[in-house]
C-alpha positions as a printed Julia matrix, in Angstrom:
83×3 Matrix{Float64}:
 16.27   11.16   3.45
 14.58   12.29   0.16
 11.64    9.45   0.33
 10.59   10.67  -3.5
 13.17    9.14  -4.78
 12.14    5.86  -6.35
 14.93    3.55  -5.58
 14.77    4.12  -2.11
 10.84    4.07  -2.18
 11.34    0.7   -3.98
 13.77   -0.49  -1.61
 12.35    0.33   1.91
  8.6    -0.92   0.35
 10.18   -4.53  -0.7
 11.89   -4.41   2.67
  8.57   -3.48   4.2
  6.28   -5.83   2.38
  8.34   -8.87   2.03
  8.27   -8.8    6.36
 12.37   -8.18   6.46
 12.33   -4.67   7.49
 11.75   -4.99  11.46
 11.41   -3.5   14.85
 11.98    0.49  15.46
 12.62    0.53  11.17
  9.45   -1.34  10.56
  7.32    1.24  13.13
  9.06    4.22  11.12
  8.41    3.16   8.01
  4.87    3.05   8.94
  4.93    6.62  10.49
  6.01    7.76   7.63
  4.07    6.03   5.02
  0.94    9.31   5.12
  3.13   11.55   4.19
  4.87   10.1    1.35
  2.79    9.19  -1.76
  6.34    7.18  -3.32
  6.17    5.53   0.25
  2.18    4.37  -0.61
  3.1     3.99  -4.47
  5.82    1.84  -3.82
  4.66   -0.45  -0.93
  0.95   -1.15  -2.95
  3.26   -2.09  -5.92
  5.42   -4.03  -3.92
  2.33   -6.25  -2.17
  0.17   -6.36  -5.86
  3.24   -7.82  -7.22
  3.46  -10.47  -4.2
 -0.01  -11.34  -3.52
 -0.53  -13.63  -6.35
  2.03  -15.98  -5.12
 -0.36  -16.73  -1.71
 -2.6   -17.74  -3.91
 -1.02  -20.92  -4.47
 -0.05  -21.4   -0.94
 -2.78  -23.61   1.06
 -3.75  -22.62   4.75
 -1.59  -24.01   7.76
 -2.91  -24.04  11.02
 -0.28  -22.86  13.67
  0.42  -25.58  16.11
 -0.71  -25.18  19.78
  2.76  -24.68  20.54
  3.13  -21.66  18.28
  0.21  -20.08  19.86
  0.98  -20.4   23.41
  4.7   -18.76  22.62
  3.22  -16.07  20.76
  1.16  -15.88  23.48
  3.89  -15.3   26.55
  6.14  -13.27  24.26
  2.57  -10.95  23.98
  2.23  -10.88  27.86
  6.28   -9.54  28.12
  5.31   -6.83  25.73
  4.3    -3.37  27.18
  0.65   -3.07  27.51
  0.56    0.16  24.84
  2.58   -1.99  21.92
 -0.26   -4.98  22.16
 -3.11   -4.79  19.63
């Protein structure tokens, strides 16, 4: 894939920074993000464009119900993929 160009920069880095691009795409994307300066261009554009709206957005507290099933899916993961 020709990453320069910048439609598909734009696309993959709205993909990437809006949290829709996922899984073995997501990890990829990441891989490939030194490389590529329209990669870095696009995806800083992309999250300088949506930060401003988390502005308005007030801090929720996760229930203790979200934590403890974030917290078995983490213990099915392999040990190497939890940070």
């Amino acid at each position: 894939m020709d990453y320069s160009r910048k439609d598909l920069a734009d696309a993959l880095a709205a993909e990437y920074v809006t949290g829709t691009m996922r899984g073995g795409a997501r990890r990829r994307f990441e891989s490939l993000l030194p490389a590529h300066s329209a990669l870095r261009e696009a995806t800083l554009a992309w999250s300088e464009r949506l930060m401003p709206l988390t502005a308005a957005l007030a801090p929720v507290e996760p229930s203790g119900d979200v934590w403890r099933r974030i917290s078995d899916r983490a213990a099915l993961l392999p040990a190497e993929r939890v940070r």
